[in-house]
Every structure is written in structure tokens, then in C-alpha cells.
C-alpha positions in Angstrom: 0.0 0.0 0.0 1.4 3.4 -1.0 1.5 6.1 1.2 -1.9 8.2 0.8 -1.0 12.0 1.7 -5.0 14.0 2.3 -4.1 18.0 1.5 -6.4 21.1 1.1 -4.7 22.9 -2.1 -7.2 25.7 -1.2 -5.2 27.0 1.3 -1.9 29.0 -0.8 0.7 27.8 2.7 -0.2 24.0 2.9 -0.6 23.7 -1.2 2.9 25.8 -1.5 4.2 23.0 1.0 2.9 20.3 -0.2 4.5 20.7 -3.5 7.5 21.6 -2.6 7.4 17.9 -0.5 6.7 16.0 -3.3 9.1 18.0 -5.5 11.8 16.5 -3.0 9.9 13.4 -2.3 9.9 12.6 -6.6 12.9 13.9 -6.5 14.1 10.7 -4.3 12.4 8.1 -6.7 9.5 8.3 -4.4 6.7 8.2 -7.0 4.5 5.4 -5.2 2.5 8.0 -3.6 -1.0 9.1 -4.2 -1.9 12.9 -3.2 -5.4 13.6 -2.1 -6.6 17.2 -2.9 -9.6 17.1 -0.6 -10.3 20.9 -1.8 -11.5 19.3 -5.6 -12.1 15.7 -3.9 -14.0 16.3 -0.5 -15.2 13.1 -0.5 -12.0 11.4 0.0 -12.1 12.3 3.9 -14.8 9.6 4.3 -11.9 7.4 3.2 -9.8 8.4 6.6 -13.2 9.0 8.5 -12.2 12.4 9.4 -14.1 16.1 8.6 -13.7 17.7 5.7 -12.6 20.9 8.0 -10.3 18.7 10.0 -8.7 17.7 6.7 -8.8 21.4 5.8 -6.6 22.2 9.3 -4.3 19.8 9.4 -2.2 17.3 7.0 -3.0 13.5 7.5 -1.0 10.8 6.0 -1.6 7.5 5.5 1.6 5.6 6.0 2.7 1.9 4.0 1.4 0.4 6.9 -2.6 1.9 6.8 -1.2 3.9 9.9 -2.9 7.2 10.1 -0.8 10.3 11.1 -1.8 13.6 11.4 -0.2 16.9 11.6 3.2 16.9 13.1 3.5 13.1 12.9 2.3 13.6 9.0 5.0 15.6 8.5 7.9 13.7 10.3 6.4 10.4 8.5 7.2 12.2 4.8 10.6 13.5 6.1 11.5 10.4 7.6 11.0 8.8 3.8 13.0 11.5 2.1 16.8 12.2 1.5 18.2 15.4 3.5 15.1 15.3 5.6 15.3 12.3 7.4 17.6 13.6 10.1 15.2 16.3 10.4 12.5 13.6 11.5 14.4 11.5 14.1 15.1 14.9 16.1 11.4 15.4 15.8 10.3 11.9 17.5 12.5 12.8 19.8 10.6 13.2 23.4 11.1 17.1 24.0 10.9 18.2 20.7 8.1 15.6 19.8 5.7 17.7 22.3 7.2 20.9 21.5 7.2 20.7 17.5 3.2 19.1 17.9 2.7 21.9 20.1 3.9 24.5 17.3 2.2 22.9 14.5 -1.1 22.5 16.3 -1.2 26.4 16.8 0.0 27.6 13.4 -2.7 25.0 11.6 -5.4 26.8 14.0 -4.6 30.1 12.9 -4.0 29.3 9.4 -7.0 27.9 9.6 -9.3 30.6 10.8 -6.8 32.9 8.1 -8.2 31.1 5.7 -11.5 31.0 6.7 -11.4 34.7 7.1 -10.5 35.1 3.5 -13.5 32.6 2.7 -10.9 30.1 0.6 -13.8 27.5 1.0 
């Protein structure tokens, strides 16, 4: 099973990041990866059995194993697959930083969330 990566392209900071990831990601040979757009296919979510709007807020990945990760741990899942960012996710699963870096990425999806809803993107 390929990894299954659920983004909102309608948001210009998570579409801008998720291409450059799978930029680096293709880059690697890592073309076994299917890229949800749940802003022109809302109802892949039903697939994860999440919200549309929780999609919208935060990345989720589904990893080779069917393991579901969201936010931070979507993120450090992607590094942790591609060259010059791997070291970037074992500091990440780190304890301290594990909390802390969640703890970041949990605010900035909230605002950039309600940014985005302010500028009625969806």
C-alpha cells in the first residue's frame, strides 16, 4: 500500500508545502505516492473517516502500513521517507521536541486555519 497524503490545495501555505514535498519526495524516486486534494475531492475524507474541515486544518498521511498520522507526525512520517530530511524527523520523534514541535504545529494549523476561513478560501 502506498502512502496516501489527504491535503487542502485551497489553502496557498499547505498547497505551496505540499508541493515543494513532493518535489523532494519525486525527486528521491518516491513516485509510489497518491496525493489527495480534498479541496477538488472532498469526499475522499470519508476514506480516513475524518471532517472535511479537520482535513482542511491539518495534513494526514496514511503511511505503507494503513497507519494514520496527522499533523506533526504527517509531517515527520514524509521526512522520515525522504533524503536530506530524514535527520530532520528522528530529532522530531524525539521526546522534548516531539511535544514541542506538535505543540507549534497544532497552533499555526489553528490560525492558518481561521486565516483562511477569514478570507472565505472554501
Amino acid at each position: 500500500m502506498p502512502n496516501k497524503i489527504y491535503y487542502n490545495s485551497a489553502c496557498p501555505v499547505c498547497n505551496a508545502g505540499i508541493k515543494n514535498q513532493r518535489k523532494r519526495m519525486e525527486a528521491c524516486g518516491l513516485k509510489d505516492i497518491e496525493w489527495v486534494d480534498v479541496h477538488t475531492n472532498p469526499g475522499a475524507v470519508s476514506e480516513i473517516g475524518t471532517s472535511l474541515n479537520q482535513v482542511r486544518e491539518r495534513l494526514y498521511v496514511k503511511d505503507l502500513n494503513g497507519k494514520l498520522n496527522v499533523g506533526m507526525d504527517a509531517f515527520t512520517c514524509l521526512w522520515s521517507q525522504t533524503n536530506g530530511q530524514r535527520w530532520l524527523a528522528k530529532l522530531l520523534r524525539l521526546p522534548v521536541f516531539k511535544q514541542l514541535s506538535r505543540l507549534m504545529y497544532n497552533l499555526f494549523a489553528y490560525l492558518l486555519y481561521r486565516w483562511n476561513c477569514t478570507k472565505k478560501r472554501w
